[in-house]
N, C-alpha and C positions, 0 to 999 in steps of 0.2 A: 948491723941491724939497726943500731942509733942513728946512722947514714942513713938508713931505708926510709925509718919512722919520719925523719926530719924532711924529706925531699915530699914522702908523701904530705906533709902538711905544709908545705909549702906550695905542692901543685894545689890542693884543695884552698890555701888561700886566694892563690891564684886565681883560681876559677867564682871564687867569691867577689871578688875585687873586679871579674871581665863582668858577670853576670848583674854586679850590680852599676857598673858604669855603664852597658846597653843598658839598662833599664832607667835607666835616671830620667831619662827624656820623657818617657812614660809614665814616671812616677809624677813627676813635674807638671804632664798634661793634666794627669788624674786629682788634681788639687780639688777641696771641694770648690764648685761652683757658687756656693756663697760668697766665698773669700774675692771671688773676680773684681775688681773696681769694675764702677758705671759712672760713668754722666749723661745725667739725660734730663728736660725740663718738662713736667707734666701737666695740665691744669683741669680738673672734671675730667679728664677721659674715661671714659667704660674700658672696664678691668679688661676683656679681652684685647681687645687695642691697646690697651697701655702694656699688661705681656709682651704681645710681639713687637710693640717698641723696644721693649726693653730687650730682647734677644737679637732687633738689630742691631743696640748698643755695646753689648756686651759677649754676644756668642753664648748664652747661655739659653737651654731651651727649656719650658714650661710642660708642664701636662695636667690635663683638670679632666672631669665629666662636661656631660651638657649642662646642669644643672649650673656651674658657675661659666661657661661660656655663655647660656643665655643672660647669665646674672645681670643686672641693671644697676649694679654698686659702681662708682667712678669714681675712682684715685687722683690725688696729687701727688708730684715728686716733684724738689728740686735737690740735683745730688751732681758733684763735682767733685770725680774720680774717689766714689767713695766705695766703701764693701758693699756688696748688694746685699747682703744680710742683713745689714745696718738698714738700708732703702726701705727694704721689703718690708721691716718690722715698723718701722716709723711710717708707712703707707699704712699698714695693716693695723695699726695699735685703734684705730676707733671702727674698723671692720669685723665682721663673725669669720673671718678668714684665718688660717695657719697655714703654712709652709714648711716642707720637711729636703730633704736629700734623697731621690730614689733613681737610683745607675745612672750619674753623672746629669743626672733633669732633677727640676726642682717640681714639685710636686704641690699642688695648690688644690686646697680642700674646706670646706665650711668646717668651724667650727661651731657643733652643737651646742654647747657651753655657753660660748657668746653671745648664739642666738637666741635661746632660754632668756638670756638677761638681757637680750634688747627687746624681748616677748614681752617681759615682764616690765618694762618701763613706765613711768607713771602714765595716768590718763594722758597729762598734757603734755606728753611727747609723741608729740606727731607728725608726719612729712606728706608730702605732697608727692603723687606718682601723675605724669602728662605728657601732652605727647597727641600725634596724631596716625590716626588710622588708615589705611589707604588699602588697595589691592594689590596685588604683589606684580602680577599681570601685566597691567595698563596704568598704574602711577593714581588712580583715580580715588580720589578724598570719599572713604565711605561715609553715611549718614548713618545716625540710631544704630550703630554698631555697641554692642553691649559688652561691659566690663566689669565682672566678679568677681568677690572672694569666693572660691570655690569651700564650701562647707559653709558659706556661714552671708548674714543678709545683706551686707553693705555691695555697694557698687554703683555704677553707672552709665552714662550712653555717649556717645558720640554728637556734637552737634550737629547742626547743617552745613558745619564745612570739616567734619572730619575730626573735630578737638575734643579732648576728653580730659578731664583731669579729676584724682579721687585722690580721698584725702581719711590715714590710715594710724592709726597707734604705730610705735616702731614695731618690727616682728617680720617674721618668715611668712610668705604668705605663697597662695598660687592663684595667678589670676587666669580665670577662662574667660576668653574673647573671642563673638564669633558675632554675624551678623548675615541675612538672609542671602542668599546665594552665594556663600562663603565658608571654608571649610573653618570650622574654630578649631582653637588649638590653647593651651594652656602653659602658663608661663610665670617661671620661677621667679618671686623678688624679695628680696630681703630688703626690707627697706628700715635704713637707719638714716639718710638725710633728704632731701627734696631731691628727685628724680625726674629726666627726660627719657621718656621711652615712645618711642616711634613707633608703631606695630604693621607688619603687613601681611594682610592675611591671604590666601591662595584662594582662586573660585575654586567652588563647586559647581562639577558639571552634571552631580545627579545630585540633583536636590529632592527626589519624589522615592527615591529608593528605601527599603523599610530598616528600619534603623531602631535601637531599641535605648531608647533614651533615658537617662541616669538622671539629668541637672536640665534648667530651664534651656529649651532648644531655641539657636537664633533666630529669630525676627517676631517670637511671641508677646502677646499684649504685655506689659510692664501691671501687674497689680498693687502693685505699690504706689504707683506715679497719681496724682490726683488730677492729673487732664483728662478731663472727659471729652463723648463727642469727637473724638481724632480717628481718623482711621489713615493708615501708609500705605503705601502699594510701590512696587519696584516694576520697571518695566517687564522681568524675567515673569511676575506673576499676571500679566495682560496679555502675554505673546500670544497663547492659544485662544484667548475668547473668543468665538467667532462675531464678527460687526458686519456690516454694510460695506457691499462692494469690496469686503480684502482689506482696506486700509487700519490699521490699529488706530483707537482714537480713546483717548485717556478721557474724556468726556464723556462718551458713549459708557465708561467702564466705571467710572464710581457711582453713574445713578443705578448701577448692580447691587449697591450698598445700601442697607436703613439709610432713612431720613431724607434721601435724596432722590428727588423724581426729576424723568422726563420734561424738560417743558412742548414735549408732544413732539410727535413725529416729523423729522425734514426740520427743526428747530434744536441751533445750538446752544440754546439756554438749558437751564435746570433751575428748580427748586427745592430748598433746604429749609427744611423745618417750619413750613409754611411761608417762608419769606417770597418774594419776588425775585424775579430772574435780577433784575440789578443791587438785589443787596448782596451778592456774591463778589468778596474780594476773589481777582483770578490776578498770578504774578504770578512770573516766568523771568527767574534772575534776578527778582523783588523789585520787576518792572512790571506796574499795571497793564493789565487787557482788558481793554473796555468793549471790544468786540469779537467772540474766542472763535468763529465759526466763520467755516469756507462755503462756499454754493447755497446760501441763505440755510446753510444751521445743518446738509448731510456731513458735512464731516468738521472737526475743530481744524483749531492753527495748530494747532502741536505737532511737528512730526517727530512721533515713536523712538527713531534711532537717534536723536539729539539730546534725550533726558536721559535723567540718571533717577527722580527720583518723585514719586507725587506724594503730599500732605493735605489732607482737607478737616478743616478744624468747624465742625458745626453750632457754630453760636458761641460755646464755649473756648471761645480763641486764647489764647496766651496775652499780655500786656502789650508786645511789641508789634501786635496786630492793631487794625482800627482804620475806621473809612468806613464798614459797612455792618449791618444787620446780624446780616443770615447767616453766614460762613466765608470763608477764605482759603481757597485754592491753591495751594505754597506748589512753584514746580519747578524743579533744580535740573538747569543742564549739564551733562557731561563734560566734564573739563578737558577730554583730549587723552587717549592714549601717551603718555612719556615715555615708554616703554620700545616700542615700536611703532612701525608705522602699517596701517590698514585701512582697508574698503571695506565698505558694507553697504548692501541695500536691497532693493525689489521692483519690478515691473509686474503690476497689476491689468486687470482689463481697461481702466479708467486713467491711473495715475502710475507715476514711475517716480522714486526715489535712490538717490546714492549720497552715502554719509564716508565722510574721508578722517582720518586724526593721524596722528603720530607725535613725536619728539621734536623741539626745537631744537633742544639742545637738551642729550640721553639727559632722563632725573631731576630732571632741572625746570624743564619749559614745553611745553606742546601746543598743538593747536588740531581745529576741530571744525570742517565745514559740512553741512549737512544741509539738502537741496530738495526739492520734494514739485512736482508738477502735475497737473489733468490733464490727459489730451484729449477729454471729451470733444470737443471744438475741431480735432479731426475727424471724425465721424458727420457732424452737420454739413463737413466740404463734399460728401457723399450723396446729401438729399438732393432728392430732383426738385422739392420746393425751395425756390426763389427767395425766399424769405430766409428759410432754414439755412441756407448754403452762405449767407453774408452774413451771420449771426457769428458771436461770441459767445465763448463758455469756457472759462477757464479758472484756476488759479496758481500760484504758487505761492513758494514759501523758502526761506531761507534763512537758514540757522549759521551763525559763526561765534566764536572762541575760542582764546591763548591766555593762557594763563605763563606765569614765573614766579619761581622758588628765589627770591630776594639773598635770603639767608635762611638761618635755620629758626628764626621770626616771624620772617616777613612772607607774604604770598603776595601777590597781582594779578586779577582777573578782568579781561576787559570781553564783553558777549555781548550779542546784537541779533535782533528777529528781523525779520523783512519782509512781509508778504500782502499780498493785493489778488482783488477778485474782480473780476468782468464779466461781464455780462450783459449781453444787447443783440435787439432782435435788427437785424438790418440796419436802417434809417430810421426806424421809427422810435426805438428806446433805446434807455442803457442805464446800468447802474454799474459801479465802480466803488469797491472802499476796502481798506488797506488799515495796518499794522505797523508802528515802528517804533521799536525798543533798542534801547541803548541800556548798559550795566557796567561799570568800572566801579573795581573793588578792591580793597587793602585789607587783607586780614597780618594784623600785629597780635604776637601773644607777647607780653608784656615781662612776665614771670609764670611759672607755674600754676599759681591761679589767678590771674587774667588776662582775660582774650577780648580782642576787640575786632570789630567790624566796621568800617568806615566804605559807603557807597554813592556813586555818583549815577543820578539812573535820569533819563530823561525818556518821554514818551508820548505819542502820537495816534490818534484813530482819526480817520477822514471819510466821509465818503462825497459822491458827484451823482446827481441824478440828472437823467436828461430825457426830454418829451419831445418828438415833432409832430406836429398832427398840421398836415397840409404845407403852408408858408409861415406856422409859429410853431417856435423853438421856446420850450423853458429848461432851465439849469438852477438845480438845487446843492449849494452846497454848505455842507456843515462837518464841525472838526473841535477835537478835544485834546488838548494837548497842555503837559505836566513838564516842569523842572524839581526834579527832585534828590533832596539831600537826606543821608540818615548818617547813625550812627548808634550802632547796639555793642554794649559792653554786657558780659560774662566773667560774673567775681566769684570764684569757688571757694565760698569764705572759710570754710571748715568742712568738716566729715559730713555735718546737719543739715549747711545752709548751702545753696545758691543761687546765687544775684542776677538779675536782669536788668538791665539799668539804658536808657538812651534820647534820644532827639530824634528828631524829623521834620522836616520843612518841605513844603509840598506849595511851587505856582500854580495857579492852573489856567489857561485862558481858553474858555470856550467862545468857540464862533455858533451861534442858534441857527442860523441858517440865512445864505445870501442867495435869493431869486434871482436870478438876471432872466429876462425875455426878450424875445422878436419876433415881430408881425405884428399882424390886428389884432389881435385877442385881446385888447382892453386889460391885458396882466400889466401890474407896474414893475417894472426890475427895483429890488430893494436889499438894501442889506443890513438887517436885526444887529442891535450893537453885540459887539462881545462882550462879555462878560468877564473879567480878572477876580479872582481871588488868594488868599495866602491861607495855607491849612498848617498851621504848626501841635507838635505835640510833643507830650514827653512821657516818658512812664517809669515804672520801677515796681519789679514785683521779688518774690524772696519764696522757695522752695525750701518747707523747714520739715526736716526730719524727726520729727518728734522723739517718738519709739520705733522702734522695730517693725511694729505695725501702724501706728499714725505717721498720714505725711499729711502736710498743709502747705499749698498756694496759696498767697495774697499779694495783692497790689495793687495798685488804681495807673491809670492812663487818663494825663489832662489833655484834651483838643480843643484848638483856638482856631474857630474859622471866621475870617475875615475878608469882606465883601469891599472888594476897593473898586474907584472907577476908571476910569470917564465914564460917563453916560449918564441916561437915565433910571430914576424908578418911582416907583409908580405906589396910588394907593387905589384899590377900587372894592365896590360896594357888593351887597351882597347879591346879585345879580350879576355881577361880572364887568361891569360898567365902570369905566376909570373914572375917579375923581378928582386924580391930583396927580403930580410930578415932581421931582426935585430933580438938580442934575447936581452930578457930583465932577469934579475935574479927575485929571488923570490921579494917579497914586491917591488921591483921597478917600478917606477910610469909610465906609457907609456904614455899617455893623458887624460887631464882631460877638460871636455865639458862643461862649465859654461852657465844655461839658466834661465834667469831672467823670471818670468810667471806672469805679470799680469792681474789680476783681477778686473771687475768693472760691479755691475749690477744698475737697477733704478729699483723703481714700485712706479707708479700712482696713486691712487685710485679715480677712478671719481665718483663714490658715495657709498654708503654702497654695491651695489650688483658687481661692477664692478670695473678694477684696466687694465691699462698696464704697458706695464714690458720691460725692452731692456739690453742686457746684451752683454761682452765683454768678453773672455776668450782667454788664450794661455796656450798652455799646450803642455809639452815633455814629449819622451817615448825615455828610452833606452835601452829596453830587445824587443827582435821581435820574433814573432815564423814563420819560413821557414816552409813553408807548398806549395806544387804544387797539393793537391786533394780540390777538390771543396767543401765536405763536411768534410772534416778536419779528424785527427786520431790522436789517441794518438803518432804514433812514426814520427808526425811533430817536427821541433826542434827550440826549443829558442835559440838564440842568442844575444847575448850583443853588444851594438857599439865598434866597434872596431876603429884603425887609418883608416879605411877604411869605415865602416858600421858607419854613423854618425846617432846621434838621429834624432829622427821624431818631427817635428815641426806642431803644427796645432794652427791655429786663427780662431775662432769661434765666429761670430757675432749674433745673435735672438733677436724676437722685438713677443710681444707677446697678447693677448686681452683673460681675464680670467671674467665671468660674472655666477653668481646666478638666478637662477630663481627659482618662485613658492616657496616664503620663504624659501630657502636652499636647497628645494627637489630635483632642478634639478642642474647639473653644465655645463658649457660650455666651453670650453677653446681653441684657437688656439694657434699656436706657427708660428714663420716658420725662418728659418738659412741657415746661409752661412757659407761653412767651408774650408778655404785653408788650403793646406798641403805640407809640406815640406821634403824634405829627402825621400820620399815614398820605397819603397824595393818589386821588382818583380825578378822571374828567368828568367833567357836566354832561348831562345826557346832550347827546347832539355837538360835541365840541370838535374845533376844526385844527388837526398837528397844525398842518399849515398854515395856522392864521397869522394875519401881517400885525396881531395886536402881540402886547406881551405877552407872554403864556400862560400867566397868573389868570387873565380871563377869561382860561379857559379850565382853568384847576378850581376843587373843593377839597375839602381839608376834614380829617379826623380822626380815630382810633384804633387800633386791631389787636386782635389775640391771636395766637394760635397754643396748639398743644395736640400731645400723641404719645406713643409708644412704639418703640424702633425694637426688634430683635435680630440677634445672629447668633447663626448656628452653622460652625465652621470648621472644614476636615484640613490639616494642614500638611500629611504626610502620606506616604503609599502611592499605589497606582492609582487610587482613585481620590481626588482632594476637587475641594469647590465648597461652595456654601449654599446657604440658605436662607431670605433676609424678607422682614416684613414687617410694614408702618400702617400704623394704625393714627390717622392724625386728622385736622378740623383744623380747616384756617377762614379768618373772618374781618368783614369789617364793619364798622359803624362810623358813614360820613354825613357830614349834614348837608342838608339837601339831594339825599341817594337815599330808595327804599323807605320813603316817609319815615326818615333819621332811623332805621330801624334796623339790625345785623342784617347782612348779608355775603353769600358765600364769597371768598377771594378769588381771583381768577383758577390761583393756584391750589385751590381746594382740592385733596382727594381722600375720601376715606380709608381706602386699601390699599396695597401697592408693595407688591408679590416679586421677588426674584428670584428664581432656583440655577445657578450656574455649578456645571459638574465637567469635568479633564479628569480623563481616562490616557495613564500611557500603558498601550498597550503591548507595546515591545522599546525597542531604543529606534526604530524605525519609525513607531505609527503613536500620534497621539492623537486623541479623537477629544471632541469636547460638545457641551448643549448649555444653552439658556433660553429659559423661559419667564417672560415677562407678564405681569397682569396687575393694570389698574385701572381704578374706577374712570369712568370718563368725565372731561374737564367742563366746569363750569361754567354756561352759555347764556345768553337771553335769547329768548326767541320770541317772535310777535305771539301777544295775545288777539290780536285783531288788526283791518287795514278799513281804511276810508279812504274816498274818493273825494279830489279835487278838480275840477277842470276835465274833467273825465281821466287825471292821473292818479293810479292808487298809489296810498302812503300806510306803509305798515305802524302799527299800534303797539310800542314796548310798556309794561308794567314793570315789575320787580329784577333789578340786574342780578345777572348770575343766577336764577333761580331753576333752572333748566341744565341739562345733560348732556352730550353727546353719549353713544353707548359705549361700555365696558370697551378697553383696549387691551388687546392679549397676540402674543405670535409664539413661537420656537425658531430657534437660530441654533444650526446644526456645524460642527468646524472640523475641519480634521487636516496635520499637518503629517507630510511623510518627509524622511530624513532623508534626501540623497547625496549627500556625502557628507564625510567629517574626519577628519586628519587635524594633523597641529596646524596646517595653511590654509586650509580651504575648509567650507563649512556650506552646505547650501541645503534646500527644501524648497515643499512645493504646498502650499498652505490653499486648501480647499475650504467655501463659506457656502451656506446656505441661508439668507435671510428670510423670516417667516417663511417656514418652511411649509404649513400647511394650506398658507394662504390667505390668511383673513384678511376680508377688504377693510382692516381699520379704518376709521370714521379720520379725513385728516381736518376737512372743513366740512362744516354743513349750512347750508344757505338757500333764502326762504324766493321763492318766484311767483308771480302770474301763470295761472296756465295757459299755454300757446293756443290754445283749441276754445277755450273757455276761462275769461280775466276773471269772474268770480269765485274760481276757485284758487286757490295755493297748493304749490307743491315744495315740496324740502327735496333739494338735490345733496347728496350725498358725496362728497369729492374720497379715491384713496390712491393713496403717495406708490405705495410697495404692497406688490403680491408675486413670494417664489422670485428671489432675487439672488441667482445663482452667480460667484465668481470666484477666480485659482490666480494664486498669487507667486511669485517665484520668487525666492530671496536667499541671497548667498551674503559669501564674508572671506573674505582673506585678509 
């Protein structure tokens, strides 16, 4: 029995001793994973990365939520074959982070505790969160993308090349980022030291769908921000406007907006806040366009599928503007798809366009050609008139840019416009003038709060006139052309403040215009000196957050324009009669104009839906363009201040009330300004562009105001979105020796000035859209009387401008159908009705003899467009 008991405990040892030597191996793997040695060298990695570094280190694997996978905390390790316990805790000891053991994974989790006391940290511990915004998509730098603390008022926006930095007490926070055509999404950060955070957001391909909005939706007005006078627009919100002949034209689309008119039908200018068609800063790559219009003013230079993004700042421009008056036209190209490669474009009845981009190298580099032509000019090869059939009508236009991602610092943009217009009737005329911009750019961010911008932009406008009448031949040519340097710095100095700070140096050499002739015609060939000047400047302004609801702009911007030679200039009297001349040698300085510009806006905020706004601005222009045609042409001429021709001075005062309704769906906004002006530039009654004198003899000099009141009232969500927009404004001048010295209306005068645009989608198929336009008509002279010479009548003018054309008004009807859309292919067929019901618009009006009977006068009435029907076809893969 003692034999029995004893064998059985020894089989039972036995079986203890097999069971636990298999199992040793297993008990041996089963060690905690803490205990593992690692070596591994870290430096700032973002804690996800640094994880699964760590598990190719060591074999051990991790598990977290999303909340600290998106987390934006970044670790250092340096560890040589040590415990990961040891690692993790010495990584972890200045983080809200814990780590536990859960089934052989280590388990990574926030600690709440931590984060309480990194909440509660004094005021003056504070970090910096930065970084750059982009599309998820196409690689593409968003602008004015917006970036909040979710619950609470701090935050901020994206610049114009995608950079954002905010500046935060330590704490747990969640930031919401989202920006117009872009799904937002929000995003967990615990921020306890200065942070890199890149964001890339996903489009939106239903941006109009009804949505029921909690927090401020993306791309709504900022009521916080004290720039007044701004308005944005993305190409996604132009697509359906219906325009002229099919072609999208960003021109055509903000004088949809307050404050901004027409400069009249078949004319590619516009006027802002009473100013003149040339006090319009226009830049494309923050390279000047000193002439923005193809086929004398029906359509601009811009083609559609080349931008990414339009800015227009009316009067009350930012410091790092300057050159002109009125406003400034900011218009940002696409940088290129990184992502993939794609086509896009359309064939119209008139013009045909295809835009190309892709990757240079995936993430890194792309590039971006984009082409645009008229074939009107085939059509002419069809008339059976002789004349008609040897004629020119064309233009194009040609966009390109590559950008590169240097490092995680550096960026490189180098872009270029290209475009030229013809036009001529057979043998007998022709005119000719053309576009050319250049933009090379370096964006450095320095550290988290500061960015810099360094650009090389060079640019050109030209045009050629030519006459044959019999055996004489005359050629007109004149040309404006810039080298220019900038450099704009971005210091996000704190939570409160941000900095704009930079330079600028601007050549300029205009050519006034060189005659050459042949034949009889007693014309001399001549050629007007050029004219050299140096425009430098500098600025500095500071965005201070007061409170919660006060914010304040201030700064000043100094410009230095200096008149250098060769040549001559001139002194003359009050009749226009030169009396003097000095010559100056090459590089010699003739005058330089020193004008201090400051700068100062306020905004309000009187509760979450509602803010006013009051802003102070002065601003100089020292390049003019002499023009005496009411709808303007290419062979008007720029000119630079001279010792005679002094810059133009304007002080612009607005006071503003900006309000939200129906949780963000609706917006509202008035404005309304006063704007004195200085130096103003008219011609003498009777005065000749083409005169072989200086042009001073043929200029008068003096004052102007203008002022108004701009509203909108704007739907930004649903099936049905568009606005509502109307100016109420007086623009004036008093020159001496005009109107027996006495105010007189500006060319650009208009009391009223009506636009209702409305986009209806009415399935995912069909979007239908309207606008309608109406303003007073433009300010004219017309004869009060004519006498007889030699038995020739000469008409009799009295008071300039004091006369009308009548009211100008249409409806423009669009509708696009969707035929096809997959993830490759994308296409539609985009239907336009121009004045749809037909009004013969007054385009020119001009006074005659009558053919039957010289003593009387008739007024001929000219109109451009009635019922201007065309379909557009545009795809995308």
């Amino acid at each position: 029995m003692l034999i029995g008991r004893i064998t059985r405990l020894s089989v039972r040892t036995v079986l203890c001793i097999l069971l636990l030597s298999i199992a040793h191996p297993i008990w041996a793997d089963a060690q905690n994973p803490l205990d593992k040695p690692v070596t591994i060298s870290l430096k700032n990695e973002p804690l996800k990365q640094a994880l699964d570094k760590i598990t190719a280190a060591c074999g051990v694997r991790f598990t977290y939520n999303e909340t600290v996978a998106k987390s934006t905390i970044k670790i250092s390790i340096e560890a040589n074959n040590q415990r990961l316990g040891d690692v993790l805790r010495t990584a972890f000891a200045a983080q809200p982070l814990t780590f536990t053991v859960l089934d052989q994974e280590v388990l990574i989790k926030f600690d709440p505790a931590k984060a309480k006391k990194s909440a509660a940290a004094p005021a003056d511990c504070k970090y910096t969160i930065s970084g750059t915004i982009k599309s998820k998509q196409t690689g593409e730098t968003i602008i004015g993308a917006s970036v909040r603390v979710v619950n609470g008022n701090m935050g901020t926006s994206s610049n114009e090349y995608g950079f954002y930095s905010l500046t935060l007490p330590a704490g747990d926070y969640q930031l919401s980022v989202g920006a117009m055509g872009q799904k937002s999404m929000v995003i967990p950060v615990l921020l306890s030291s200065n942070q890199r955070l890149n964001i890339e957001l996903e489009d939106n391909a239903q941006q109009l769908t009804e949505v029921t909005i909690k927090a401020k939706p993306a791309g709504a007005r900022d009521l916080s921000s004290p720039q007044m006078g701004v308005e944005h627009l993305s190409i996604q919100e132009t697509k359906n406007i219906p325009v002229l002949l099919g072609e999208r034209d960003v021109i055509k689309t903000i004088q949809l907006l307050p404050g901004i008119k027409s400069a009249g039908e078949g004319s590619g200018g516009f006027y802002v806040r009473g100013g003149a068609a040339d006090q319009n800063m226009i830049l494309l790559d923050e390279a000047p366009v000193y002439n923005a219009s193809h086929l004398l003013g029906f359509f601009s230079t811009f083609n559609s599928d080349a931008i990414k993004n339009i800015s227009i700042y009316k009067g009350d421009m930012p410091a790092q503007y300057g050159g002109r008056l009125s406003s400034v036209l900011d218009i940002k190209m696409n940088d290129g798809n990184n992502q993939k490669f794609g086509v896009s474009g359309g064939i119209g009845l008139i013009a045909a366009r295809v835009n190309a981009e892709g990757p240079i190298q995936k993430g890194k580099s792309s590039f971006l050609i984009s082409a645009r032509r008229t074939y009107a000019d085939s059509f002419l090869a069809l008339s059976k008139d002789s004349v008609a059939k040897n004629s020119q009508l064309y233009f194009y236009d040609l966009n390109a840019k590559a950008n590169y991602v240097l490092g995680d610092k550096d960026r490189l943009f180098l872009s270029g416009y290209f475009g030229k217009d013809v036009l001529s009737a057979a043998d007998i005329a022709g005119i000719n003038w053309g576009n050319t911009t250049a933009t090379l750019r370096w964006n450095h961010i320095f550290n988290s709060q500061l960015f810099s911008n360094t650009s090389l932009i060079y640019s050109n406008y030209d045009y050629k006139l030519n006459i044959k009448q019999d055996v004489n031949e005359y050629n007109i040519y004149s040309q404006i052309r810039d080298f220019n340097f900038k450099e704009d710095l971005q210091w996000y100095a704190g939570q409160n403040n941000t900095v704009s700070f930079g330079v600028n140096a601007i050549y300029h050499t205009i050519k006034p215009g060189e005659i050459s002739a042949t034949g009889n015609s007693g014309v001399i060939s001549q050629s007007l000196e050029n004219r050299y000047s140096l425009e430098n400047s500098a600025y500095i302004s500071n965005t201070w957050r007061a409170t919660d609801r006060f914010t304040l702009t201030y700064g000043v911007r100094l410009s230095a324009f200096t008149i250098l030679g060769s040549g001559n200039y001139y002194t003359v009297d009050g009749d226009g009669n030169i009396t003097g001349a000095t010559h100056y040698n090459s590089g010699q300085a003739v005058k330089t104009y020193l004008n201090p510009e400051p700068r100062v806006a306020a905004a309000f905020q009187l509760n979450d839906i509602s803010s006013l706004k009051a802003s102070y601005a002065r601003n100089a222009q020292n390049l003019h363009l002499i023009s005496n045609s009411n709808a303007g042409s290419p062979t008007d001429k720029w000119v630079a201040s001279t010792n005679l021709i002094k810059p133009e001075l304007a002080d612009q005062f607005s006071v503003g009330y900006y309000r939200d309704f129906n949780k963000h769906n609706y917006e509202f906004t008035v404005e309304s300004y006063y704007k004195k002006l200085q130096n103003q530039i008219d011609y003498r009654n009777g005065a000749n562009v083409f005169t072989n004198q200086p042009i001073e003899t043929q200029l008068l000099y003096g004052k102007g105001r203008a002022y108004g009141a701009e509203f909108l009232l704007k739907k930004k969500t649903g099936r049905l979105s568009g606005w509502i927009s109307y100016t109420l404004s007086k623009s004036e001048k008093m020159i001496d020796g005009i109107n027996s010295n006495q105010w007189y209306n500006a060319r650009q005068d208009r009391t009223h000035d009506i636009a209702i645009v409305a986009i209806y989608k009415a399935s995912d198929k069909w979007t239908f859209s309207a606008n309608f336009v109406y303003y007073t008509g433009d300010a004219v002279t017309y004869p009060t009387g004519k006498y007889q010479v030699d038995g020739v009548n000469y008409y009799y003018y009295t008071n300039r401008n004091a006369d009308r054309i009548p009211a100008y008004h249409r409806l423009d009807l669009g509708a696009t159908k969707q035929l096809k859309k997959t993830a490759k292919m994308q296409s539609d067929l985009t239907f336009s009705l121009y004045n749809a019901y037909g009004n013969p618009n007054a385009y020119r009006i001009f006074f005659r003899d009558n053919k039957t009977d010289p003593t009387r006068t008739e007024a001929v009435r000219t109109t451009l467009f009635t019922f201007v029907p065309s379909v557009t076809y545009n795809f995308k893969f």
